[in-house]
VEXTI-434585 format. One record per residue (C-alpha): residue in three letters; z negated, x, y. Coordinates in steps of 0.5 Angstrom, whole numbers, plus 2048, in hexadecimal, padded with zeros to 3 digits. Example, Ala and Ser with C-alpha at 12.3 -4.5 7.8 and 13.67 -1.06 7.14 Angstrom:
% residues 2
ala7F08197F7/ser7F281B7FE/
This chain:
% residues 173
unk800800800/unk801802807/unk7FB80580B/unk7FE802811/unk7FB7FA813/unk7FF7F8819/unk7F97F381C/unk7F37F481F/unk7F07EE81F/unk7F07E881A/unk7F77E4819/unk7F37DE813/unk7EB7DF814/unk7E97DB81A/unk7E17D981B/unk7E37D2818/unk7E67D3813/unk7E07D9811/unk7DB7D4811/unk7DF7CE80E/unk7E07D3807/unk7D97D5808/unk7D87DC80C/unk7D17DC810/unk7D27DF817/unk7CB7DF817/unk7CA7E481D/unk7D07E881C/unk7D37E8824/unk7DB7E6825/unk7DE7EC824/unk7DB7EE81E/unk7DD7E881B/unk7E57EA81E/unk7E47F181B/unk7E27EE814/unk7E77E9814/unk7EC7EE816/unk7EA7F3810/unk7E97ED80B/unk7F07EB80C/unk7F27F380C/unk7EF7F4805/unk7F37ED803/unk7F97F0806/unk7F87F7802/unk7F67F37FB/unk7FC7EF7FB/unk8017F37FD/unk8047EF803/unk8017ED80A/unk7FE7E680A/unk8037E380F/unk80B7E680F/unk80C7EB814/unk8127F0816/unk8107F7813/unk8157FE814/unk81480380E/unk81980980D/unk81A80B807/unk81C811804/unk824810800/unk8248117F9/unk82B8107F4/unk82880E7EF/unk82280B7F1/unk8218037F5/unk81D8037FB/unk8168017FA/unk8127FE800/unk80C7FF804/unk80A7F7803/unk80C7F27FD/unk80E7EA7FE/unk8147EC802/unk8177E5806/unk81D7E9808/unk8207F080A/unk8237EF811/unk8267F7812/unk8277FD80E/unk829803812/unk82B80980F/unk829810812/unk82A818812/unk82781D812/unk82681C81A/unk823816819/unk82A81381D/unk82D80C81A/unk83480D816/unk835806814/unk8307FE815/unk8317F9810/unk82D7F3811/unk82A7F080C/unk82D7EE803/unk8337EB805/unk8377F1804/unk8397F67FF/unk8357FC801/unk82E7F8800/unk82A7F37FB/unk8237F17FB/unk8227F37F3/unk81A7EF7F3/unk8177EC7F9/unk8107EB7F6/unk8107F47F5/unk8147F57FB/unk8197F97F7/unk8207FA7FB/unk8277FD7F8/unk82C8017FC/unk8338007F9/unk83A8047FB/unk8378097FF/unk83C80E7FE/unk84180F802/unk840808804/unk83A80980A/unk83E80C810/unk83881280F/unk83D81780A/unk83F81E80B/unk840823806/unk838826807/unk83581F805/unk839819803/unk833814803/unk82E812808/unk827817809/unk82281180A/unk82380980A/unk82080580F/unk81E7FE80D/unk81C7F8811/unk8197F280E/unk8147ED80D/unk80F7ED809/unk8097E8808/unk8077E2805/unk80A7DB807/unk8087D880C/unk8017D380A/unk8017D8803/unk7FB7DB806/unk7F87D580A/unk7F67D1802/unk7F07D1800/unk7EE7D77FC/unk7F17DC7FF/unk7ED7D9805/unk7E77D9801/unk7E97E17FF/unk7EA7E3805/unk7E37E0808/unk7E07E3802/unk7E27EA804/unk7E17E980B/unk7DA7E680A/unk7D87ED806/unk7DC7F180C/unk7D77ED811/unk7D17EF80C/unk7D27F680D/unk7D47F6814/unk7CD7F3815/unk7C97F7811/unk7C77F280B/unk7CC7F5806/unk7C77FC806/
């Protein structure tokens, strides 16, 4: 999993939902309760692979003949651009999306990309390297939207945020 997290503040836990599933704010201040809300839905983030609503991510990757592109995140919604890079990082060529013949999303759920016809076929060949050095990806990885709003998942979440508050506020010792 990627040690990046992109949010700094909680985007499912609020305080209702909290106390509704059973979280005791008991004298835990705003800000901390954000803090453990935040780092609950991180840890979800890590567990499942994915972020718990879809968001617009950007990995460069390394380019490989024989190997598919795994990416940072699963549960992938759509791939809206590859570029295709060379050793200085500039752009030979852009395709947007799967619908062509250089790109195909092998599996969704484990974010598994398959590079087709990159030989000769790029606009990035010279007799040095006739293949892209890195691909770059832009897609959408997330959970569908609601997924993470059903009950146990909100109950999941409460749970780990209930425990984080718990440490912040000194009981967890």
């Amino acid at each position: 999993m990627n040690d990046i997290y992109p949010f700094n503040s909680p985007i499912i836990l609020t305080d209702d939902i909290f106390v509704e599933y059973g979280g005791i704010t008991g004298s835990s201040t705003v800000a901390m309760r954000q803090v453990a809300y935040t780092v609950a839905e991180e840890y979800a983030t890590d567990d499942i692979g994915t972020f718990l609503l879809p968001v617009i991510v950007t990995g460069t990757y390394s380019y490989s003949l024989i190997s598919p592109i795994i990416l940072d995140y699963g549960y992938i919604n759509s791939v809206k651009e590859i570029r295709f890079l060379d050793t200085q990082e500039r752009i030979y060529y852009t395709v947007s999306g799967t619908a062509n013949i250089f790109v195909s999303l092998r599996d969704a759920t484990y974010g598994i990309v398959d590079i087709h016809s990159m030989f000769a076929n790029c606009q990035c060949v010279s007799s040095f390297n006739p293949h892209p050095y890195q691909v770059q990806v832009v897609y959408e990885p997330g959970l569908p939207t609601g997924t993470a709003n059903n009950p146990r998942p909100l109950l999941g979440l409460v749970q780990a945020a209930d425990m984080v508050l718990n440490q912040i506020e000194g009981f967890g010792n």
